[in-house]
C-alpha positions in Angstrom: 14.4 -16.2 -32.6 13.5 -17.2 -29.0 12.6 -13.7 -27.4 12.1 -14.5 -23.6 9.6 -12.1 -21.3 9.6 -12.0 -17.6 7.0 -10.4 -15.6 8.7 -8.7 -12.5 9.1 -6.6 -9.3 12.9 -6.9 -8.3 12.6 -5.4 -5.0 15.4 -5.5 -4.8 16.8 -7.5 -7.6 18.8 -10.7 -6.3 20.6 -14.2 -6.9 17.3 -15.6 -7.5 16.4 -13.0 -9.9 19.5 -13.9 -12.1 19.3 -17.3 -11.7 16.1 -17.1 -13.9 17.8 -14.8 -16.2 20.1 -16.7 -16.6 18.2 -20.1 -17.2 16.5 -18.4 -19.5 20.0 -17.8 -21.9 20.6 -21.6 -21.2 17.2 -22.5 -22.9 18.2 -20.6 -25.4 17.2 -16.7 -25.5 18.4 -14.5 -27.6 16.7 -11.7 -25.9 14.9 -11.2 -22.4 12.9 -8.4 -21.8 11.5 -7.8 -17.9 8.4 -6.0 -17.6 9.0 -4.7 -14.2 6.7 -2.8 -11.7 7.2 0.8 -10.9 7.3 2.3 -7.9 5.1 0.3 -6.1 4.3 -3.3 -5.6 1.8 -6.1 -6.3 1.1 -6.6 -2.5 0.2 -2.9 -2.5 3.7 -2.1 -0.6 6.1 1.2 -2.1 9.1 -0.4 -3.8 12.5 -0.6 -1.4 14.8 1.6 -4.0 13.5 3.2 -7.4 12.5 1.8 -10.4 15.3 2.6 -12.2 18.3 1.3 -10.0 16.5 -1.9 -10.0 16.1 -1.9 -14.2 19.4 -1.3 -14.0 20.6 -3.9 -11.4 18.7 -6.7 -14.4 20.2 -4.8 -17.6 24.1 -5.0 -15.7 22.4 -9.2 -14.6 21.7 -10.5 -18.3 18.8 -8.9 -19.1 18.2 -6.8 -22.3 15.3 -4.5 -21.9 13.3 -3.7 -19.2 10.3 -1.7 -19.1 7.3 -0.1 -16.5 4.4 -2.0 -15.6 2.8 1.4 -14.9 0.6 2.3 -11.5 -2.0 1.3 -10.9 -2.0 -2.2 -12.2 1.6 -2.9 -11.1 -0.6 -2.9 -7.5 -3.4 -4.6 -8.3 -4.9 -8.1 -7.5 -3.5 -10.8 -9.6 -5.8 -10.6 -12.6 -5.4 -6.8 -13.2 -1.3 -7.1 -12.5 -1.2 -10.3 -15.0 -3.7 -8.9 -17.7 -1.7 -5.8 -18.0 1.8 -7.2 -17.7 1.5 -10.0 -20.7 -0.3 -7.2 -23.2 2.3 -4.9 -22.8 5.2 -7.2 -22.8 3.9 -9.5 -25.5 5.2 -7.0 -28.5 8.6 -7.6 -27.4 8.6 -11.7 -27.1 7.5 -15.3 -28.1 7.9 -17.4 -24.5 7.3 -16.0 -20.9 9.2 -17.3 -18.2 8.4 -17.8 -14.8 9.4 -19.6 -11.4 6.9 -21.1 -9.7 6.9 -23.6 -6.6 5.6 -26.4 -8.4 7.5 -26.2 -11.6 5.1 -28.2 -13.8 3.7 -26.0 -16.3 1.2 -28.5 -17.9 -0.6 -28.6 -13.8 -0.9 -24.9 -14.3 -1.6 -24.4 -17.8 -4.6 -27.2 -16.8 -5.5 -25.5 -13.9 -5.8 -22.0 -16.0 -8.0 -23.3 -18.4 -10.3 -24.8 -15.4 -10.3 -21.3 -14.0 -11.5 -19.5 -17.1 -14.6 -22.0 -17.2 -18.4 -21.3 -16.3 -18.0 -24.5 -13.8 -15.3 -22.3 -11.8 -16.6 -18.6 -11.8 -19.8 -20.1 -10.6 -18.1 -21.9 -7.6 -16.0 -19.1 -6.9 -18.5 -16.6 -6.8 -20.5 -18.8 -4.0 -17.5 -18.9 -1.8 -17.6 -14.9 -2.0 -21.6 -14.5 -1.1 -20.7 -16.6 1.6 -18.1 -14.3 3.2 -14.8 -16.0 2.0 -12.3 -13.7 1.2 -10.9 -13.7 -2.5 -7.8 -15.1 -2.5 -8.9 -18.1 0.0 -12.3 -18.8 -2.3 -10.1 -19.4 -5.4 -7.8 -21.5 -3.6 -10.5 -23.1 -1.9 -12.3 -24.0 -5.4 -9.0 -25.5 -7.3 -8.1 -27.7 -4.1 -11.7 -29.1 -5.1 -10.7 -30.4 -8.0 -7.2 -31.4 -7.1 -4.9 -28.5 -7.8 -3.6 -28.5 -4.3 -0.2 -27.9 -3.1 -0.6 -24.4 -4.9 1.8 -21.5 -3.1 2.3 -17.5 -4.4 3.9 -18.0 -7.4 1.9 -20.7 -8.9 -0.8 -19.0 -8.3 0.6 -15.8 -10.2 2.1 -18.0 -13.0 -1.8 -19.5 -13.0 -2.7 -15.8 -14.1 -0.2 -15.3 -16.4 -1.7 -18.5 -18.3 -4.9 -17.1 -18.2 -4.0 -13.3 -19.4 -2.4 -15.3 -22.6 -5.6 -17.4 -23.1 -8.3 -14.4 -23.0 -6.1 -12.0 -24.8 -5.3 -14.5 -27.3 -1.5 -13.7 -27.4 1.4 -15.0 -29.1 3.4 -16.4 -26.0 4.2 -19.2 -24.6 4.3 -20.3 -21.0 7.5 -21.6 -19.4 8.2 -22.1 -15.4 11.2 -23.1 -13.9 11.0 -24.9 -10.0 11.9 -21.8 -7.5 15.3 -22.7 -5.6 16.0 -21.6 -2.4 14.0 -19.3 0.0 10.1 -19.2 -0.7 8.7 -16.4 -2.0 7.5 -13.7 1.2 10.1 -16.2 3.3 10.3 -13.6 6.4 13.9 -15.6 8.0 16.7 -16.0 6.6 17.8 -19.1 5.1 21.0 -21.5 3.9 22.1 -21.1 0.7 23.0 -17.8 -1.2 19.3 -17.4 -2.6 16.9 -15.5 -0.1 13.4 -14.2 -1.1 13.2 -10.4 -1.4 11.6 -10.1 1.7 13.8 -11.7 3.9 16.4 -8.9 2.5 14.3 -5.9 3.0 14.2 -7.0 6.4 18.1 -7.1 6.5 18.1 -3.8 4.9 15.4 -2.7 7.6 17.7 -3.8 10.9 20.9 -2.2 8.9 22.3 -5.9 8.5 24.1 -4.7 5.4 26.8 -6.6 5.9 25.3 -9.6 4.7 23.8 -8.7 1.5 26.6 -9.2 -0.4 26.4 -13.3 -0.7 22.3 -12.8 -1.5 22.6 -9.9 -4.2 24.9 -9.6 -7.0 27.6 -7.1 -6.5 27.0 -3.7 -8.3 23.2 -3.9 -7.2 24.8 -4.8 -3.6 26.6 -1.7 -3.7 24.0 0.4 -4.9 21.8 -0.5 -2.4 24.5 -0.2 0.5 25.0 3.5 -0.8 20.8 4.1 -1.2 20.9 3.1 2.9 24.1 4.7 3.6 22.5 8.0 1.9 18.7 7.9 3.4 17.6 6.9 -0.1 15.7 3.8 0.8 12.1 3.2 1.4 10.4 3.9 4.7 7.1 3.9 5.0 7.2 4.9 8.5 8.3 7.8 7.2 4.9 8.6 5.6 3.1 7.4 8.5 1.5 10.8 9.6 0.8 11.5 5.8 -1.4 8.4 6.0 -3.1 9.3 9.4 -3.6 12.6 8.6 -5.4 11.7 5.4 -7.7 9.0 6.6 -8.5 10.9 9.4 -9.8 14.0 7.6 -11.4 11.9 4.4 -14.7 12.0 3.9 -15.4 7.7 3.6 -18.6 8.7 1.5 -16.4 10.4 -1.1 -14.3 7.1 -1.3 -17.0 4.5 -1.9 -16.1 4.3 -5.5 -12.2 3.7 -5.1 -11.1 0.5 -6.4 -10.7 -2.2 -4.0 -12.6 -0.6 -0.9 -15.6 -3.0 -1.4 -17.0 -4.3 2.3 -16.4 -1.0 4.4 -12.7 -1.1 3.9 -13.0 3.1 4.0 -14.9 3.1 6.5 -12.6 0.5 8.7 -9.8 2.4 7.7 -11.3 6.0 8.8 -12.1 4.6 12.1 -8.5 2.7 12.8 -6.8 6.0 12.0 -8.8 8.2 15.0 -7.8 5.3 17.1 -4.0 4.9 15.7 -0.8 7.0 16.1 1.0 5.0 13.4 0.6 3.5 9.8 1.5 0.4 11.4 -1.2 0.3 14.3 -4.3 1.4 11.7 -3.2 -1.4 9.7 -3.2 -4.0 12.2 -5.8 -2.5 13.8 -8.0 -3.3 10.2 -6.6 -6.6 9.2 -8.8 -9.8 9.5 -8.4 -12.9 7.4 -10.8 -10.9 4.6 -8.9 -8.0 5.1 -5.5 -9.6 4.1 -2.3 -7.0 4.6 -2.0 -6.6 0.8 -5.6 -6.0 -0.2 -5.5 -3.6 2.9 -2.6 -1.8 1.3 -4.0 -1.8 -2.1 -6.4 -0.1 -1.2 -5.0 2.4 0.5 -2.3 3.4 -2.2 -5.7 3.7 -4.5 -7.6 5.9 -1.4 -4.1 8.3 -1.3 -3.9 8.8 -5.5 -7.9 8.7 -6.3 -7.9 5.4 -8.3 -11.1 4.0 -9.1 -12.2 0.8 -10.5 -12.4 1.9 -14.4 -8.8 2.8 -14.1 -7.8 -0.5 -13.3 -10.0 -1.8 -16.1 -8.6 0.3 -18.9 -5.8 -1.0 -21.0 -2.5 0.5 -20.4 -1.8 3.3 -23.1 2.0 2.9 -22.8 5.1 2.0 -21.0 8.5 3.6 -19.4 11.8 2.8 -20.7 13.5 2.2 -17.4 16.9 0.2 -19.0 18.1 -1.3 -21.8 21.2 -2.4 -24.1 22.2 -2.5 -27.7 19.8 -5.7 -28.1 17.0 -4.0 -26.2 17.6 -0.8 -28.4 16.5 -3.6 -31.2 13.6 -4.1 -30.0 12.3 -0.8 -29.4 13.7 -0.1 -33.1 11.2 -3.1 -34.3 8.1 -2.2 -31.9 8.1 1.0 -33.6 8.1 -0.1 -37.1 5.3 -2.7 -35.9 3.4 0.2 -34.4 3.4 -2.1 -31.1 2.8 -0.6 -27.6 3.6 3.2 -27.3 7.4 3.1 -25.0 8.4 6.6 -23.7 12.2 7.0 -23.4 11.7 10.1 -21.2 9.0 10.6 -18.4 8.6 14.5 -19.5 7.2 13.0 -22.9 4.2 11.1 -21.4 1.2 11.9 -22.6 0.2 13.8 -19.5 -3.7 13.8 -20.4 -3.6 10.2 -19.8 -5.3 8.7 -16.9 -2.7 6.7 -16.6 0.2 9.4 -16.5 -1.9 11.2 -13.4 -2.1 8.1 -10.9 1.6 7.8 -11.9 2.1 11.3 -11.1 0.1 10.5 -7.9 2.1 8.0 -6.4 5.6 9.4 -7.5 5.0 11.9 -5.4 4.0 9.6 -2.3 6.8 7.8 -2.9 9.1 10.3 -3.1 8.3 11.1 0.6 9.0 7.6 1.7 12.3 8.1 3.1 14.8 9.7 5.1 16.1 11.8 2.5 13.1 12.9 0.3 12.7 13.8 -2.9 10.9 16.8 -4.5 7.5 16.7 -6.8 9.1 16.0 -10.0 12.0 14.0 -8.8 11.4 10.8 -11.6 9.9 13.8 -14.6 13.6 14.5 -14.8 15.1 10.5 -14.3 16.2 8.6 -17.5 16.5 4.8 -18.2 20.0 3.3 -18.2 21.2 2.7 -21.4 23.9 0.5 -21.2 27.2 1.0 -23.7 
């Protein structure tokens, strides 16, 4: 059987979202599974709706199953986010699919293995004593030796290629060219496929109206009712919550979170005396080392005490957020395999986990991040959509 895996974030799910989907039934899946982030993003940013109206929004698109890439490595730089998304979604498939800007998955499969040589981490690591920021020194080194041309997503579907290499799994690499916007495309665009961001910014100014040619319709009207009802994410709304804490912190007692290397903390306690928004302390902090996301990263791991072994342990299981009658399948044979541990109910997690308590952590930021907020246990009492 061809069992197709896609790493994901859906936020909010869209036409591009099913096109992929939906090329990957034409190359012949019998079964995709998404591994999807939770309630927060790669880029460090809390997710537009909640994890489970988006599952469901790929379950109602095509997709079969759909599971949590947990907190915090659904935040975390590239090689955390693809290490743990192809471990835990490798049980459930044989071919990971992927869009990417360049859509030649030989380029990236070469450039992977480059990456995972002594040759690189040696080049790479010079770039970094000499004050490069990450994400610009490993760009920096591949344009060296001709893998130029390289945007967002092949530089994601670059790690996914190098998560399967050092953890020796099972699956195989496929990428598809990206149509339409480009990924983090701010403006809207022609054409009826727009990147997510450019539609959380039409959700932002209340442009609703349009979203119906970008989004497929029951996740359209889902999301209509999440802004109609004060449901969507606002970070603005947390905005105090992040002065306030910054502001009182002790930066000493922060040194060890993950991702606060180079006096981030300390950048961060200072901006927040000087700021009266979320918004102003981050611009007030960002530099070209200091990108947006890395500044955000950190800060979600400042709020919910995550430090750097947390994002170094493997994940000791994974959320049930939606699935079908061929999804229920493959839970049914991960069992009998004794695969990856899946918990159908957020109650059941094993709550002495690490793992469960930065979850715990950030549910309960996120649940303030909006009009209409939730309480404490809000998602302990959610269940995954389990389609008929």
């Amino acid at each position: 059987m061809s069992n197709f895996c896609i790493v994901s974030e859906f936020n909010p799910f869209h036409n591009g979202h099913a096109y992929l989907i939906a090329k990957a039934r034409e190359m012949g899946a019998d079964t995709v599974t998404c591994i999807m982030s939770g309630n927060s993003t790669q880029r460090g940013e809390l997710a537009i709706t909640d994890k489970y109206l988006r599952a469901q929004a790929a379950v109602e698109c095509g997709a079969d199953l759909v599971i949590e890439l947990p907190f915090p490595w659904c935040s975390a730089s590239a090689e955390y986010f693809a290490d743990a998304a192809v471990k835990l979604v490798a049980p459930f498939g044989n071919k990971l699919i992927f869009g990417s800007e360049c859509g030649d998955v030989e380029k990236l499969r070469s450039a992977a293995q480059f990456c995972e040589s002594n040759e690189f981490s040696t080049e790479y690591e010079k770039l970094l004593v000499d004050g490069e920021g990450a994400a610009n020194a490993f760009t920096a080194v591949l344009k060296s030796r001709g893998y130029d041309s390289l945007l967002s997503n092949d530089i994601l579907g670059i790690s996914y290629i190098r998560a399967i290499i050092r953890n020796r799994l099972s699956l195989e690499p496929i990428t598809v060219s990206r149509i339409g916007a480009a990924y983090n495309e701010k403006n809207e665009v022609s054409g009826d496929i727009q990147s997510a961001t450019a539609i959380r910014a039409m959700l932002e100014s209340g442009e609703t109206d349009k979203l119906k040619k970008y989004i497929p319709r029951t996740m359209c009207q889902k999301l209509i009712e999440e802004y109609n009802g004060g449901r969507l994410t606002d970070t603005a709304e947390i905005s105090a919550l992040l002065l306030g804490f910054f502001r009182l912190c002790d930066a000493e007692q922060l040194s060890d979170i993950a991702d606060t290397s180079g006096g981030i903390v300390n950048r961060l306690v200072s901006a927040a005396k000087q700021s009266t928004s979320a918004a102003e302390m981050l611009e007030a902090v960002s530099t070209k080392r200091y990108t947006d996301a890395k500044l955000r990263r950190a800060i979600l791991y400042c709020l919910t005490g995550t430090h750097a072994n947390a994002l170094k342990a493997e994940p000791e299981y994974t959320l049930l957020l939606a699935t079908n009658e061929k999804g229920r399948e493959l839970l049914a044979k991960n069992r009998r395999c004794g695969g990856i541990c899946v918990v159908t109910k957020p109650a059941d997690a094993p709550k002495d986990a690490e793992q469960y308590k930065l979850s715990e952590k950030l549910d309960s930021v996120y649940s303030l991040a909006r009009k209409n907020k939730y309480s404490c246990d809000f998602f302990l009492k959610k269940g995954a959509y389990i389609q008929k």
